[in-house]
C-alpha positions, 0 to 999 in steps of 0.5 A: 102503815108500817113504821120505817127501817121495821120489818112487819111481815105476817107470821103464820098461826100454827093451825092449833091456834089458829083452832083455838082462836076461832073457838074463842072467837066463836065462845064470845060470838064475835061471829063477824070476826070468827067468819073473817079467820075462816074466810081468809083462811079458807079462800086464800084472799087477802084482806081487801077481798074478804072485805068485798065478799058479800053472802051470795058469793060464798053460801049454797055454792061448791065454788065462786070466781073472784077477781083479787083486787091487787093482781087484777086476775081471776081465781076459781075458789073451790068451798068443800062440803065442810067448809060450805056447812060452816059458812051456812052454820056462821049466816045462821049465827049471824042471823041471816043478813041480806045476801047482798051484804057484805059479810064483814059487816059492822051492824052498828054503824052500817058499813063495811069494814077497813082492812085498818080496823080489821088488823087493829082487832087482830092485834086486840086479839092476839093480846086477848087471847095471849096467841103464840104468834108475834106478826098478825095480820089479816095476812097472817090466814094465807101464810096458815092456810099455806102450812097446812097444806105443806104439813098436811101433804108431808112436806114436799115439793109437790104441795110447794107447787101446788101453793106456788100455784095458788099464791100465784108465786114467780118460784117454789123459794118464794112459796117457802118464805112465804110458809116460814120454812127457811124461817124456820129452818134457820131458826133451828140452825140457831139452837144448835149454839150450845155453851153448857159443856 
């Protein structure tokens, strides 16, 4: 639960670390959690649907239809070649578990995991692995998904649009909050103060 009067919006992970922290993750084989970075990044799911994927839905599959708890509306996720070769790599790794379970599974006490305890161990990593980013959350993979795509197609209106449409934004403004571009660009009007002349 956020503290009153603070703001805790999500702040996206540059995509090198967002690379760098599946790496760590996967160095350490805490494969639950790697598989969790991928999933949300990968499927544009907020936390409490990555929590209700189960393998079936994602392994051996060009896409899945998932119905997002929050706006109640159907989305067709699309899995490319490499995304469907890694999520057949972590099932692997995570020595293929019944189909029907959910991936984001904790073996120990045999149970799903809490969108609570998943941002609890994002935070834990954060610090562990000393990650350039101040607000982490599990919201944290849309926002990174979203910049890539922005960064990656040149920034321009048109990838705005094509998020606008993903996110399911009322307006392309709302799509530029959500990345951080305002953000961003306000930030940069700020280091043009200059008071060494």
């Amino acid at each position: 639960m956020a503290q009153k009067g603070i703001l805790t919006t999500a702040d996206y992970l540059p995509q090198s670390e967002y690379d760098r922290l599946l790496e760590c993750l996967h160095e350490e084989r805490l494969y639950v959690w790697e598989m969790f970075c991928r999933l949300a990044y990968c499927c544009q799911l907020r936390c409490s649907d990555v929590l209700g994927l189960t393998w079936k839905d994602v392994l051996h599959r060009d896409h899945f239809y998932w119905k997002e708890r929050k706006t109640g509306k159907t989305r067709k996720i699309d899995l490319n070649e490499s995304v469907q070769a890694k999520f057949k790599e972590m099932y692997e790794h995570m020595q293929k578990p019944s189909l029907n379970q959910p991936i984001i599974y904790h073996e120990r006490k045999k149970c799903a995991y809490t969108s609570q305890r998943v941002n609890q161990k994002l935070k834990e990593f954060r610090y562990r692995y000393k990650l350039q980013i101040k607000n982490f959350s599990s919201h944290t993979f849309r926002k990174t998904f979203g910049r890539m795509v922005w960064e990656k197609a040149g920034k321009t209106d048109e990838a705005l649009l094509w998020l606008r449409k993903i996110f399911n934004h009322s307006d392309m403004r709302v799509t530029e909050v959500y990345i951080g571009i305002q953000q961003d660009e306000i930030a940069t009007v700020y280091q043009m103060i200059d008071f060494s002349a």
